[in-house]
C-alpha positions as CSV (number, residue, x, y, z in Angstrom):
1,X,76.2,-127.0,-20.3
2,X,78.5,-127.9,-23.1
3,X,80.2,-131.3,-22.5
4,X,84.2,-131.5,-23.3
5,X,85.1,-135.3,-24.6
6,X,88.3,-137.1,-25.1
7,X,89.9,-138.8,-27.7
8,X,87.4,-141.8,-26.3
9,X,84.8,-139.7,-26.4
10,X,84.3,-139.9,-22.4
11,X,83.4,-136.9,-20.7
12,X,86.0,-135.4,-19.1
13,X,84.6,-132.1,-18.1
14,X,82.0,-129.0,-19.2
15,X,82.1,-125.2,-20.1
16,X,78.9,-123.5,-18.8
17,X,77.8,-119.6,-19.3
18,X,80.6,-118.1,-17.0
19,X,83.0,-121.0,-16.4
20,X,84.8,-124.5,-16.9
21,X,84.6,-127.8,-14.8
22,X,87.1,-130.8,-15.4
23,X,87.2,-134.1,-13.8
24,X,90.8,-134.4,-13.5
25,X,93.8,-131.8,-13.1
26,X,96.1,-133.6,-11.1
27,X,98.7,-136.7,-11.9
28,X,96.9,-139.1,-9.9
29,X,93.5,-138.4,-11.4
30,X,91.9,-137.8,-8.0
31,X,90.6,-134.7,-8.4
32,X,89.2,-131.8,-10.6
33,X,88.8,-127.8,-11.3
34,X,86.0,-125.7,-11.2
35,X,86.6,-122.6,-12.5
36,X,83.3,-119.9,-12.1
37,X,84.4,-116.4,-13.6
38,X,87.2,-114.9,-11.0
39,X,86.8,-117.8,-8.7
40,X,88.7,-121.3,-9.0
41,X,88.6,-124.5,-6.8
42,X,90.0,-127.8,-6.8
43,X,87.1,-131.0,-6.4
44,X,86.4,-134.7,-5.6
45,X,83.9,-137.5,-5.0
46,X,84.4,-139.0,-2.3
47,X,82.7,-142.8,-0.6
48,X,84.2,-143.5,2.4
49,X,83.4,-147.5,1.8
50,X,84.2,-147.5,-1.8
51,X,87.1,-144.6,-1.9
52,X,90.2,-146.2,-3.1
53,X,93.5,-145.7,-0.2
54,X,94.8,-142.5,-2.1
55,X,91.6,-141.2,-2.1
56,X,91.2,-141.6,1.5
57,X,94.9,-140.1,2.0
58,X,93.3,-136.9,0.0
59,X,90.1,-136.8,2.0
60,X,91.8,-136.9,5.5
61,X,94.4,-134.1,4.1
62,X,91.3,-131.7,3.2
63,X,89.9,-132.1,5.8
64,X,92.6,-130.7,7.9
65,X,92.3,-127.7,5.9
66,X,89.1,-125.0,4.8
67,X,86.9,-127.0,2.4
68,X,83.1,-127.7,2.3
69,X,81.5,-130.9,1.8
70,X,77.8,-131.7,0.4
71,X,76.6,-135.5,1.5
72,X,74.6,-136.9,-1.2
73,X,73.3,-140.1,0.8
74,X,77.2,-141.1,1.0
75,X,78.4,-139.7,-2.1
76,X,80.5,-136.8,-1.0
77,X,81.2,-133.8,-3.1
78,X,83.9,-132.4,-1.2
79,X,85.4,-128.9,-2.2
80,X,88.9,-127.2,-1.4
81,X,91.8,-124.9,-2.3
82,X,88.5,-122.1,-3.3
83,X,90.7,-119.1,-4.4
84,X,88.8,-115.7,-5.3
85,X,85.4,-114.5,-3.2
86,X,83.0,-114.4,-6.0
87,X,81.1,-117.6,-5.1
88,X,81.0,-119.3,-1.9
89,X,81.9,-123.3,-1.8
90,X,77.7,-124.0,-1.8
91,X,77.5,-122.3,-5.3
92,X,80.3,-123.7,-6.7
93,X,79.0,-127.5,-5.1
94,X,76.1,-126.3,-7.2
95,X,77.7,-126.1,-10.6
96,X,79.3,-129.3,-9.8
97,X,76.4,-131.1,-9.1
98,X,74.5,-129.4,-11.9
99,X,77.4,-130.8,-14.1
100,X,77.4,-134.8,-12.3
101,X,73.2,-134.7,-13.4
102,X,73.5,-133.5,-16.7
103,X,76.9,-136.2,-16.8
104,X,74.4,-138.8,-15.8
105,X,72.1,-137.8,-18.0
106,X,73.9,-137.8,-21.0
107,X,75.2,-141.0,-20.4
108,X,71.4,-142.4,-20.4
């Protein structure tokens, strides 16, 4: 996984074999893109004790609709707005989580 930086050189987001992931492709900055050949999504992490109120606003709203969610011990990788049927919402958590570790580990 390639790691895309800003003018800060942060990590903002990754291009992989087949695809893109960005932290942030809204306004608000609360939530990405995962993009995995024909097949897009939309993507947050989400703590229900530490999640700021917008956050929770966005959780509660996704919830209401399809999405998937993978609890990491509290840390939630929640999933939504999947358009195309290439990958199902546990392959694309995969590339997300794939993309947090190697975050994490570039970072030590």
């Amino acid at each position: 996984m390639e790691m895309l930086l800003n003018e800060n050189d942060l990590v903002v987001g990754a291009r992989f074999d087949n695809g893109t992931i960005q932290d942030y492709v809204d306004n608000n900055n609360t939530y990405g893109l995962i993009r995995v050949e024909n097949t897009t999504a939309n993507w947050f992490l989400f703590n229900k004790q530490e999640s700021a109120e917008d956050m929770q606003e966005l959780y509660n709203d996704v919830v209401a609709k399809e999405h998937f969610i993978q609890n990491d011990f509290g840390e939630e990788i929640v999933v939504f707005n999947r358009q195309g049927d290439e990958y199902t919402y546990e392959q694309l958590v995969k590339k997300i989580d794939d993309y947090l570790n190697d975050e994490l580990g570039s970072l030590l």
